[in-house]
Each structure stands twice: as structure tokens, then as C-alpha cells.
N, C-alpha and C positions, 0 to 999 in steps of 0.2 A: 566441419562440412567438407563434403569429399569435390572433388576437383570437378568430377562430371557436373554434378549435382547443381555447382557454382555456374560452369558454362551453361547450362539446360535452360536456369531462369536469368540471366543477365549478369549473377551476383559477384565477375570475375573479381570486381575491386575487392569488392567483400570477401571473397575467400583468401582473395592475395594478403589480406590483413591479417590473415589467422581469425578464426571464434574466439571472441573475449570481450569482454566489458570495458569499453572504453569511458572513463568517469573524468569528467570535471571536477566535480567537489561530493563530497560529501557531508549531510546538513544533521547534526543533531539538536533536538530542542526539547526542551523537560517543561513543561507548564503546571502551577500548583494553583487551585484554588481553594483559598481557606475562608475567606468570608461570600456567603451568599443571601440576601435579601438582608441583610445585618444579622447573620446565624452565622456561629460558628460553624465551617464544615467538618464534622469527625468522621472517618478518619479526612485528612486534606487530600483532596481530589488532583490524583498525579494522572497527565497523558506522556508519555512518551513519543516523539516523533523521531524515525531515523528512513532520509530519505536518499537516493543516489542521483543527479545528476546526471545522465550518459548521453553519451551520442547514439543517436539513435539509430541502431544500429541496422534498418531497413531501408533498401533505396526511396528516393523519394517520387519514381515511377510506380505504377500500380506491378504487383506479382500478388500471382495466386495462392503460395506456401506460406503463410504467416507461421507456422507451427514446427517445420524443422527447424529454424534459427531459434523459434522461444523454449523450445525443448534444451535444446546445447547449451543457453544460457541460463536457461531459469534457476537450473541449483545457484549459478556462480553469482547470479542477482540476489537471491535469496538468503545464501551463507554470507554477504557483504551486513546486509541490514538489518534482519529478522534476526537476531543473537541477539547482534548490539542496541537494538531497539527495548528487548528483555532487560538487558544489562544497564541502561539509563532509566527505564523507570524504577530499578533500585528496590522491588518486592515483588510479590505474589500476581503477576499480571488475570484481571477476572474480567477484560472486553479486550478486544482487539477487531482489527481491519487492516488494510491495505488502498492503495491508488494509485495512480500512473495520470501525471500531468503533461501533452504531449503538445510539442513545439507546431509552430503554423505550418512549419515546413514537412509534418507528417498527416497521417491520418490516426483517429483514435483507437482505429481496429488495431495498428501498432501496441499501441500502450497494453489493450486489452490482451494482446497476444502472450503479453509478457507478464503478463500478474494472473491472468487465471490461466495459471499451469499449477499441477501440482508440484512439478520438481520447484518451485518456486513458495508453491504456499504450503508445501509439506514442512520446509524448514525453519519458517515461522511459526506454523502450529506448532512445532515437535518442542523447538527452545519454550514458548509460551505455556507447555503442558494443555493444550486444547482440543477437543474434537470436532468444533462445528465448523462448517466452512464459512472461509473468512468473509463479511460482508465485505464490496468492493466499489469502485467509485471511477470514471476513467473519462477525458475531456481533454479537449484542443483548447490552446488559449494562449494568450503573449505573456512574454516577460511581465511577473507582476502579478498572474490573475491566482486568487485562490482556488486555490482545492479542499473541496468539504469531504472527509471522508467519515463512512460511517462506521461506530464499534456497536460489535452486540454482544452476548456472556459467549466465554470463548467453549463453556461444556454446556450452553441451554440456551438458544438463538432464540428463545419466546420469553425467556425473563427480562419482563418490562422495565425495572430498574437501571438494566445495563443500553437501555438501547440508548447510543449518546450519539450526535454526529463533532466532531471537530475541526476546526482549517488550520491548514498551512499555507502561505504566500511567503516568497522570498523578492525582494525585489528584480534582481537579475535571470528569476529563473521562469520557463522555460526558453532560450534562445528558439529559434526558427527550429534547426535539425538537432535537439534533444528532449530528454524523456526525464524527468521526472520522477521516479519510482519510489514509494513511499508505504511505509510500514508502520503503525501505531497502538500504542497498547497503553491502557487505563488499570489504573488499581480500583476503580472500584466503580460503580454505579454513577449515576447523573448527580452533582449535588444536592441533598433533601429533595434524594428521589424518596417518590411518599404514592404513587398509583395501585390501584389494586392490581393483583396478581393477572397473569393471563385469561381469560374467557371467563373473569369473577360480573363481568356486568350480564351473563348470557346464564347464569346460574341461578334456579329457582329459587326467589326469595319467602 
């Protein structure tokens, strides 16, 4: 961010910090489900969660630019979570999503600002080998509240099979002033997923 730019909309703290990602923790979480309804699940149903922590990096006054600060960040968001999200589900990623969980002390257009960017969701398509856009999910809430985010097939957003939603809650997270930012990826479909195909009930029998 250039110096004018910072004075123009209030943001001198912010530019005096330099552009960068400031992170509290980073959250990795592998969840397997093998038994469902008393069925084996084959293959067993892996989600991967990798999510960042960050201060959030938008004053807590209203400004009109949400988009040149999510621009400058969004790769360095994206190259943090989106690899290693790949890399802990441990195969073939076939759904995937994104979320942004944001502290009381922001607004949600925050969170949203920063997850749907491309320099941010390009870098998780690109590791997960995907074309579709990532479904998305983004909300205000305290330390504590879940986040449901949704996954659909990362190359066919209408195969019913893959459309899954999953939560994340950490107990300490979101504080007031941070964000949340959350990346997730499934090896496969819904457990004894079993529906017919897209637009099979609208087809003349």
C-alpha cells in the first residue's frame, strides 16, 4: 500500500505496519468418517480443514476500499492455507470450499473481502486441481461460534453427491478484531451418498 493511498482513507497505522498478514495461530484439523448409519464408509470420508487466525487487518471505522488491502493480501492468505489444506487431506481432493469467520469487532464485508478474491481463491483451486468456483460461507460471531462452510465437486458444482456442508469451531476463536480464514477440502462425496443424478427427477419417465 503506497503512502498517499494510506493517508487518503485514514489507514496511516496500517500502512506504518507494512502489508502483511498478521496471524495468531494457525488451525489444522483432518476429520475421517468411517462408520455411517452402521455402514461401512468406503472409501472413509476425509475433510481437511486449514484455517489462519489473523488480525484483522481493516480499521474498525467504516472505509469505502475493501478491495485494495484484499488484493495485496489475498495471494499471501492463500499460499499460507490452500497448499497445506491439500497436503493434510493426504489424496485426491474431489470437493472443496472456503470461509472467513469475523470477530465482533469487524464487519462481514471484511471477511468477504478477503476470500472472494481470486488472488486468493486462485491458489487453492490451482493446489486442489479444480475449476469451479469455490462455494463460500462468511459471518460475524464470538469466540466459539461455528462456522458451516459449504464443499461442492471442485470440476462439476451440480454433482449431487459432492454437495456436503462441514463446521469448524475452535473454542478461543474469533477474538473481537480477527478473522478467521478457512480453507477445506474432502476426498470424496457425502457418506452413502446414494441421490439421483442432477435434473434425473425433471426427466421424462
Amino acid at each position: 500500500m503506497n503512502q498517499r493511498f494510506a493517508k487518503r482513507t485514514g489507514w496511516v497505522d496500517l500502512w506504518r505496519r507494512a502489508v502483511g498478514v498478521r496471524v495468531r495461530k494457525i488451525v489444522k484439523l483432518l476429520d475421517e468418517t468411517r462408520l455411517e448409519n452402521g455402514r461401512d464408509v468406503e472409501p472413509v470420508h476425509r475433510v481437511a480443514f486449514v484455517g489462519a487466525v489473523i488480525e484483522n487487518p481493516y480499521p474498525s471505522e467504516y472505509v469505502q476500499d475493501l478491495v485494495t488491502l484484499a488484493d495485496e493480501l489475498g495471494a499471501e492468505i492463500g499460499a499460507l492455507i490452500g497448499p497445506a489444506c491439500v497436503e493434510l487431506l493426504g489424496g485426491e481432493v474431489e470437493a472443496f470450499g472456503k470461509a472467513a469467520l469475523v470477530g465482533i469487532g469487524g464487519e462481514v464485508e471484511h471477511g468477504s473481502a478477503l476470500i472472494h478474491n481470486l488472488r486468493f481463491g486462485n491458489v487453492f483451486r490451482s493446489a486442489a486441481g479444480g475449476t469451479e468456483l469455490l462455494p463460500a460461507a462468511e459471518k460475524v460471531g464470538l469466540p466459539g461460534s461455528p462456522i458451516d462452510i459449504p464443499l461442492k465437486h471442485k470440476l462439476d458444482a451440480k454433482t449431487r453427491s459432492h454437495h456436503q456442508t462441514v463446521t469448524l469451531q475452535l473454542a478461543d476463536v474469533p477474538r473481537p478484531r480477527e478473522i478467521l480464514v478457512v480453507c477445506a477440502a474432502a476426498n470424496a462425496g457425502r457418506p452413502l451418498a446414494r441421490l439421483a443424478s442432477f435434473g434425473a427427477e425433471t426427466r421424462a419417465k
